[in-house]
C-alpha positions in Angstrom: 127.7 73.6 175.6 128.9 76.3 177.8 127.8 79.1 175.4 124.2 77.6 176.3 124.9 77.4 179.7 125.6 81.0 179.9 122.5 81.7 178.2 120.3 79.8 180.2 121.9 80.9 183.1 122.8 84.7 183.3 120.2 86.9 183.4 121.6 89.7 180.7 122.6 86.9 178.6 118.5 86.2 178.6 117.5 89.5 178.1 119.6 89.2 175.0 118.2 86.3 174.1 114.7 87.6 174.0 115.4 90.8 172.4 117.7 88.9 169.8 114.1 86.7 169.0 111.4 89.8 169.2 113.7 91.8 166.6 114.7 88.8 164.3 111.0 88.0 164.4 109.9 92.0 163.4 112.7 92.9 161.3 111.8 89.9 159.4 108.1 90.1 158.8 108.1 93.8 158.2 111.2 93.1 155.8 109.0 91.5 153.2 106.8 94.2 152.5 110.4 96.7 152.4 111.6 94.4 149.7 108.6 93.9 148.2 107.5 97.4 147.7 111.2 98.3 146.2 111.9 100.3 149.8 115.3 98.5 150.7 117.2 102.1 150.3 114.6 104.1 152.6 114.6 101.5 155.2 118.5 102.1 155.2 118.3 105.8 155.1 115.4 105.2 158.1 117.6 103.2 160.4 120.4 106.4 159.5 118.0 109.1 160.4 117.1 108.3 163.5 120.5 109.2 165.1 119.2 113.1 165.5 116.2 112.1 166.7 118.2 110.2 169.6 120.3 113.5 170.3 117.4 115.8 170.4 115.8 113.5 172.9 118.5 113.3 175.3 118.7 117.0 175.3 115.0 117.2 175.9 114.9 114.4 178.7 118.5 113.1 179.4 119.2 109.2 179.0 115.6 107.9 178.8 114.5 105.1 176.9 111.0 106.1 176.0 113.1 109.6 175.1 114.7 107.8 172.8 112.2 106.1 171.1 109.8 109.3 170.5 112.7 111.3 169.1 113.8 108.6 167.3 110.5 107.8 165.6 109.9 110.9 164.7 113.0 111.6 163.1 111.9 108.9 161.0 108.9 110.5 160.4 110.7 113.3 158.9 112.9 112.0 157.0 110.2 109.7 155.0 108.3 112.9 154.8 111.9 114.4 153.4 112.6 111.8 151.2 109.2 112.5 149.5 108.7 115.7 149.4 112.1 116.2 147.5 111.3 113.1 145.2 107.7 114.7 144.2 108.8 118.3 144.1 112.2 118.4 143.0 113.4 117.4 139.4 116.0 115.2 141.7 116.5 111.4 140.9 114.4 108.9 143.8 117.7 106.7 144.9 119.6 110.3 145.1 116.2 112.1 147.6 117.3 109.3 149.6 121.3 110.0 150.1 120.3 113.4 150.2 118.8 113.6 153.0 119.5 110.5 155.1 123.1 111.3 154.9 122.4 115.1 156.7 120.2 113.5 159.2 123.0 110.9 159.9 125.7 113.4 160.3 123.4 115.6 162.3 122.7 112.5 164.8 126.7 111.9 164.7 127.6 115.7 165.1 125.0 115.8 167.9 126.5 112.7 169.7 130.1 113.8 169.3 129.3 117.1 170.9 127.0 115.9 174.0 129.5 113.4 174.5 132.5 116.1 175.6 130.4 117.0 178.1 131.7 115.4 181.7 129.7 112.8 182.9 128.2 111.9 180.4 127.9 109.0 178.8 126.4 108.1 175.3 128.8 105.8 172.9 128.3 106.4 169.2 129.5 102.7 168.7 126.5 101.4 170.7 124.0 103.3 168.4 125.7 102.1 165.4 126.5 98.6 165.8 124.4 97.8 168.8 125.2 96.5 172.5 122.6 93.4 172.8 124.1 92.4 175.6 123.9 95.5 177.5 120.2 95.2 177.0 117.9 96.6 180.0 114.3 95.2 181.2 113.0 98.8 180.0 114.8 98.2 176.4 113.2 94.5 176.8 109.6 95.8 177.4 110.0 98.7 174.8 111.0 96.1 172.1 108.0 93.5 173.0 105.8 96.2 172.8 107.2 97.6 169.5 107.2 94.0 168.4 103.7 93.1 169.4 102.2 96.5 167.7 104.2 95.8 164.5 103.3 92.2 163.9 99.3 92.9 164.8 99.3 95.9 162.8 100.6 93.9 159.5 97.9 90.6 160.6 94.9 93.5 160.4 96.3 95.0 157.6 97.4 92.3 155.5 95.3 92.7 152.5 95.1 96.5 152.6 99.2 95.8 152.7 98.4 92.7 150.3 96.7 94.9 147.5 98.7 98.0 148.1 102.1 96.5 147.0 101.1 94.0 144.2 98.6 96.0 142.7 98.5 99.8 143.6 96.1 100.7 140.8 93.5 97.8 141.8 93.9 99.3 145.7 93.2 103.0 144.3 90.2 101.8 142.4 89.0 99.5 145.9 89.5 103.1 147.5 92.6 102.2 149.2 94.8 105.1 149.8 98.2 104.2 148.9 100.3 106.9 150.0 98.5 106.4 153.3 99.9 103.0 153.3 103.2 103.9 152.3 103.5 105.8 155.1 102.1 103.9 157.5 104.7 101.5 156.3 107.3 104.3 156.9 106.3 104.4 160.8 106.1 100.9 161.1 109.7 100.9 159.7 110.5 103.8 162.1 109.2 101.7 165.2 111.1 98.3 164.4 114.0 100.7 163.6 114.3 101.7 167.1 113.6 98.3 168.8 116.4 97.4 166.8 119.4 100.1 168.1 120.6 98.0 171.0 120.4 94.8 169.3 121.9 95.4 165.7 122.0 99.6 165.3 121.6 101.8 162.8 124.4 100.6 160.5 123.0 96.5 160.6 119.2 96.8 161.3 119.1 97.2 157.2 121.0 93.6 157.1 118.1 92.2 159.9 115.3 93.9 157.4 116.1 92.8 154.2 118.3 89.6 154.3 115.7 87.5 156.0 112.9 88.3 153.4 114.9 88.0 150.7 115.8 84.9 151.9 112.4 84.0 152.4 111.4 85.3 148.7 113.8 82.4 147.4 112.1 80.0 149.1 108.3 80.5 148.5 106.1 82.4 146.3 103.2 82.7 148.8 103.3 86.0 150.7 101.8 84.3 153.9 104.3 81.9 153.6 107.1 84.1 152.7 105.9 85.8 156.4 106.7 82.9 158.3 109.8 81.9 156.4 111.0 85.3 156.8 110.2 85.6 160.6 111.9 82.1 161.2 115.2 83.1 159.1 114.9 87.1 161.4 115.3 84.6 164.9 117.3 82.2 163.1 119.8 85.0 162.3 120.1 86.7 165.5 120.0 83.7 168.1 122.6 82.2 165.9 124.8 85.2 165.3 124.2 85.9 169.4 126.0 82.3 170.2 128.4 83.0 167.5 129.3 86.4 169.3 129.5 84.8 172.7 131.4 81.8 172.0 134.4 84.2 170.2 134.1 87.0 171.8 132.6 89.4 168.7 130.4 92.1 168.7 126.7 90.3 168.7 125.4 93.0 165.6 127.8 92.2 162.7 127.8 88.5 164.2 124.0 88.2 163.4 124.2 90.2 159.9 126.7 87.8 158.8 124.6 84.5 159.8 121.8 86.1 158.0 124.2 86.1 154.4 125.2 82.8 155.4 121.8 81.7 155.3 120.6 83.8 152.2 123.2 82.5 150.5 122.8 78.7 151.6 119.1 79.5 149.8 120.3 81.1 146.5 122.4 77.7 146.1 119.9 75.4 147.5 117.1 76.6 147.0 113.9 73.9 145.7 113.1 76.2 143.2 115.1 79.4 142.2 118.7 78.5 143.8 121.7 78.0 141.5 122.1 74.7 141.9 118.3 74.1 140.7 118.3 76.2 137.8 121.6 74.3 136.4 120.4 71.0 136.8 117.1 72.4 135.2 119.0 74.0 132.4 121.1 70.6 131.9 117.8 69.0 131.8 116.5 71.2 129.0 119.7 70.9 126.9 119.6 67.3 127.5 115.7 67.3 126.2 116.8 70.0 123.1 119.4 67.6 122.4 116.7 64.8 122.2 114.0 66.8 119.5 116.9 67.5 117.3 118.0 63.8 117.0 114.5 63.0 116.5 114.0 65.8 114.3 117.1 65.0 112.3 116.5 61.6 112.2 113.2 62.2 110.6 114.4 64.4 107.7 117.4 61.8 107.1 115.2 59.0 106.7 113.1 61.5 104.1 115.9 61.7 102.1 116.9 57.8 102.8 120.3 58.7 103.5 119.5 57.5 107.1 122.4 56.1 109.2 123.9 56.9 112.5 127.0 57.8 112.0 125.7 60.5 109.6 123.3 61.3 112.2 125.5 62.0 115.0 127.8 63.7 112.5 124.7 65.9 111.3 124.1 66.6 115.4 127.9 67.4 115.6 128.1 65.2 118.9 130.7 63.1 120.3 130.1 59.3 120.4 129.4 59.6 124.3 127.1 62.2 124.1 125.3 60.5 121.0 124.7 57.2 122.8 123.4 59.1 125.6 120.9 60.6 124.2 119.9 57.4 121.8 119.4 55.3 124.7 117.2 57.6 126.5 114.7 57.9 123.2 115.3 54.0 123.3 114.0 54.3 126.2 110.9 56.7 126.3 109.5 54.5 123.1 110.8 57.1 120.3 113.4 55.1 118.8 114.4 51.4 117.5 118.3 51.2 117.9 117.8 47.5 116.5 116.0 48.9 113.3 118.1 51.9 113.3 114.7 53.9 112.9 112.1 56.4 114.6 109.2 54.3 116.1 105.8 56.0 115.1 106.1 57.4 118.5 109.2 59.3 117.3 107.8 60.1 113.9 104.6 61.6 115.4 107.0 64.1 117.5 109.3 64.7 114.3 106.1 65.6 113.0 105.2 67.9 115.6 108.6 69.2 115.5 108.8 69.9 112.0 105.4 72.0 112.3 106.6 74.1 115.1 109.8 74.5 113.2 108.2 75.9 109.9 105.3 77.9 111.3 107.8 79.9 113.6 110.0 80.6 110.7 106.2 81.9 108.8 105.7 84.1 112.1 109.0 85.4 111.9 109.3 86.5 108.4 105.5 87.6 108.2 104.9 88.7 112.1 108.8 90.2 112.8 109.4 91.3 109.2 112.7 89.2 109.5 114.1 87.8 106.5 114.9 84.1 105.5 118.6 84.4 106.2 117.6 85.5 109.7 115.0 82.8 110.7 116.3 79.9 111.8 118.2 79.9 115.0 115.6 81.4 116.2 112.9 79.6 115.5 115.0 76.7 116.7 115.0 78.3 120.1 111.3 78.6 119.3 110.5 75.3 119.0 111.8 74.2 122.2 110.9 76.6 124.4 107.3 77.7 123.9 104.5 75.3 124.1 101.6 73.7 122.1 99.2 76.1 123.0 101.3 79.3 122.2 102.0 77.4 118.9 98.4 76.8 117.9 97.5 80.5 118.5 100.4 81.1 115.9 99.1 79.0 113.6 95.5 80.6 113.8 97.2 84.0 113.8 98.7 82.9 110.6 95.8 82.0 108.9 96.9 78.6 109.0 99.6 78.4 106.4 100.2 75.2 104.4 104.4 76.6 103.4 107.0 78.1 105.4 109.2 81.0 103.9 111.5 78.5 102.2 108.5 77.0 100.2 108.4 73.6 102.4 104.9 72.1 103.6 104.5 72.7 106.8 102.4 69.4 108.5 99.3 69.8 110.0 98.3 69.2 113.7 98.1 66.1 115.3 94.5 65.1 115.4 93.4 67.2 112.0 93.2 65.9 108.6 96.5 66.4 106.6 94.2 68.2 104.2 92.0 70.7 106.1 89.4 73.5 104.2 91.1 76.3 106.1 93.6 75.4 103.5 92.3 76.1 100.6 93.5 79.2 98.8 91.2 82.1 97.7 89.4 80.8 95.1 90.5 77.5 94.9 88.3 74.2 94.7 88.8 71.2 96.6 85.8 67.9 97.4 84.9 67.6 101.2 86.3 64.4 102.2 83.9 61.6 103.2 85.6 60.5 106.0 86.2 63.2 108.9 88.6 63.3 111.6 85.8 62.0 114.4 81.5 62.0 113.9 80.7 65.2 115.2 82.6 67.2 112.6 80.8 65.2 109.7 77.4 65.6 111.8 77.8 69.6 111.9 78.9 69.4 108.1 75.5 67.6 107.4 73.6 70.1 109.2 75.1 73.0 107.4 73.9 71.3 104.3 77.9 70.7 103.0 78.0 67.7 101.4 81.1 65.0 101.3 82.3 63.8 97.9 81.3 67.7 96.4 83.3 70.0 95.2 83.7 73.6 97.5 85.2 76.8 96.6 87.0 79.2 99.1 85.0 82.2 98.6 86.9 84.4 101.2 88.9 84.0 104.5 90.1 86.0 107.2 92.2 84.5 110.2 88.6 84.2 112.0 86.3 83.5 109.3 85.7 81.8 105.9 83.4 81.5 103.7 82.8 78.7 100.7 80.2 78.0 98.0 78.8 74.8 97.3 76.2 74.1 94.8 75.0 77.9 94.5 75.1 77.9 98.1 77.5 80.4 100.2 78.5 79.3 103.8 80.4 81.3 106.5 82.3 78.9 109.1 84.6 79.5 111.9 88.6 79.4 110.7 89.0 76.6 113.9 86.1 74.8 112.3 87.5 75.0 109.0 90.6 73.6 110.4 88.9 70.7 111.1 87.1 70.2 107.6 89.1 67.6 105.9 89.4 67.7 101.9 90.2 64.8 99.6 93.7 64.6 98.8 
């Protein structure tokens, strides 16, 4: 309570306050589009750079804040321009441009202030520059920031989709007649600017920690840039109000205070977070073992009771599970409808998905050896990763791909998809006759059949097939049909 006392109270403890917020807020915003864009090493080689632009300044016009800012800005601007030149002209690697030439800049800045301050009477402390002094913020520094601030944030709400477009899709933005370097460096300035609003509350050495924590924060959190905005701006204030008590109530420089709040709170969202946090992706990935180890007692189960050697003690021993673990999972099927423990067999619920399994199983092991060029000793585990993992659609497109096989590598029949006959045209083999059944799978196929002039209860030969096409004979008569229509054809058994 007294910390917020003394912030409500004193007057520099305001100021700091309020530039804490208007920096946070910035830093934080601007942030996303650094991380974004793959720019985290230039915004730390910006917030470096600026140090001689600081020195020339004083020089120039002695210990004025607007000084500072126009030296320091345009240090940056020299430095981007630096960085690039070198990494477009020079056969020199982009991450080393960077160190290159931000670490001369930065020794120049720290040369410059070493040697202006042995002059008497003067005053300008490295430390402040590099780890900021918040709380020695002056109503000039405050109005300097808001302004900084204010042009910053506008600048990214007008250009949000040019910004939008730019770092998501840079070819797209060239072809919309978007100039992307133009908005790179743009960027660069705006990075420049919030650079030097940041020197008295964070400096040089932390304003990287107030530019790229809170957005990557944010980037955990939500998917949607305009959201990632907000959540980024709120976790830039969060950080430095926080880290300002934090600095107050035990006596610590305010800077490193906020930097650190700002881990603390990225790493409370790579644990927590709804979506991509650790503790989410383990209870997902439990989840999906727990589901795996559901299919293969179903899929076991099936092919046991195939061979009627069917029991669940060789089931479980098949599954290589302990009796915990095996009643687990047997109760949940129980449960969903796939299995009758009374019976001690698959309901057709569960033989409909062994089905299913089986199918995905054996076509994946077809698209491996034919596709991959994998042999049959290679196959399996991984077309029992397969099976699990990708879904019905991905697996149909295999199947067409495939030409819609009828046996796997190993010579087993591989079952046909739920909702088409067992016994489809599309498998016929070249030249091979079969009788158009007279029942179909639902009206409309038999309807299109008798429009065709394709007759039920009469023979057809495969005359040719592709994967898109076929073509039979019946009666003299050639017809070409669709491979997903043919797939639908069902033949006498």
């Amino acid at each position: 309570m007294d910390v917020f006392q003394i912030i409500l109270s004193e007057e520099w403890a305001l100021r700091a306050l309020s530039a804490s917020l208007m920096v946070g807020l910035t830093c934080g915003v601007l942030g996303c589009f650094i991380v974004l864009r793959n720019m985290a090493m230039i915004g730390d080689a910006l917030s470096h750079a600026v140090l001689p632009g600081v020195v020339v300044a004083f020089v120039v016009l002695g210990y004025n804040i607007l000084g500072f800012f126009i030296g320091s800005v345009l240090a940056g601007l020299v430095t981007a321009i630096g960085i690039t030149w070198i990494q477009q002209n020079v056969k020199t690697k982009n991450d080393a441009a960077i160190g290159i030439v931000f670490t001369a800049m930065f020794s120049l800045g720290v040369m410059g202030i070493s040697w202006i301050s042995k002059n008497e009477g003067v005053h300008l402390d490295l430390k402040d520059f590099l780890f900021g002094n918040v709380l020695g913020v002056s109503n000039q520094d405050l109005w300097l920031t808001l302004a900084i601030s204010i042009y910053v944030l506008v600048s990214i709400a007008v250009f949000y989709r040019y910004l939008f477009v730019s770092t998501f899709q840079p070819t797209i933005a060239q072809t919309m007649g978007i100039s992307v370097k133009v908005i790179h460096y743009f960027l660069m300035l705006l990075l420049s600017f919030v650079v030097v609003a940041a020197l008295q509350t964070v400096g040089v050495i932390l304003v990287v920690a107030m530019l790229i924590t809170p957005a990557s924060t944010a980037l955990l959190l939500s998917d949607r840039l305009h959201k990632v905005l907000i959540i980024a701006g709120i976790m830039g204030m969060l950080s430095a109000v926080l880290g300002l008590f934090l600095a107050i109530l035990i006596n610590t420089t305010p800077g490193p205070a906020m930097a650190v709040v700002s881990t603390v709170l990225y790493l409370l969202a790579a644990f927590f977070s709804p979506k991509k946090g650790l503790l989410f992706r383990t209870i997902q990935k439990q989840k999906l073992q727990f589901r795996i180890k559901q299919e293969d007692f179903i899929k076991e189960a099936y092919k046991l009771s195939q061979k009627e050697d069917f029991s669940l003690e060789n089931l479980r021993v098949k599954l290589d599970l302990k009796t915990g673990k095996f009643n687990q999972v047997m109760l949940a099927l129980q449960q969903r409808g796939y299995f009758d423990r009374k019976n001690q067999a698959l309901t057709e619920k569960g033989n409909e998905e062994a089905i299913r399994l089986t199918r995905a199983h054996r076509l994946w092991e077809t698209y491996l050896v034919q596709e991959m060029g994998l042999n049959e000793a290679q196959i399996h585990d991984e077309a029992e990763r397969l099976e699990h993992l990708l879904p019905e659609e991905i697996l149909n497109e295999v199947d067409r791909k495939l030409g819609y096989p009828t046996t796997d590598p190993h010579g087993s029949p591989i079952p046909g998809r739920k909702g088409l006959p067992e016994i489809s045209l599309a498998h016929l083999a070249f030249g091979a006759f079969g009788k158009i059944a007279s029942r179909q799978v639902n009206e409309q196929i038999a309807s299109q059949l008798w429009q065709l002039g394709i007759l039920p209860d009469k023979e057809i030969q495969m005359v040719k097939r592709d994967t898109e096409m076929v073509e039979v004979s019946q009666n003299g008569k050639v017809f070409q049909l669709p491979m997903d229509f043919a797939t639908k054809v069902g033949l006498e058994g």
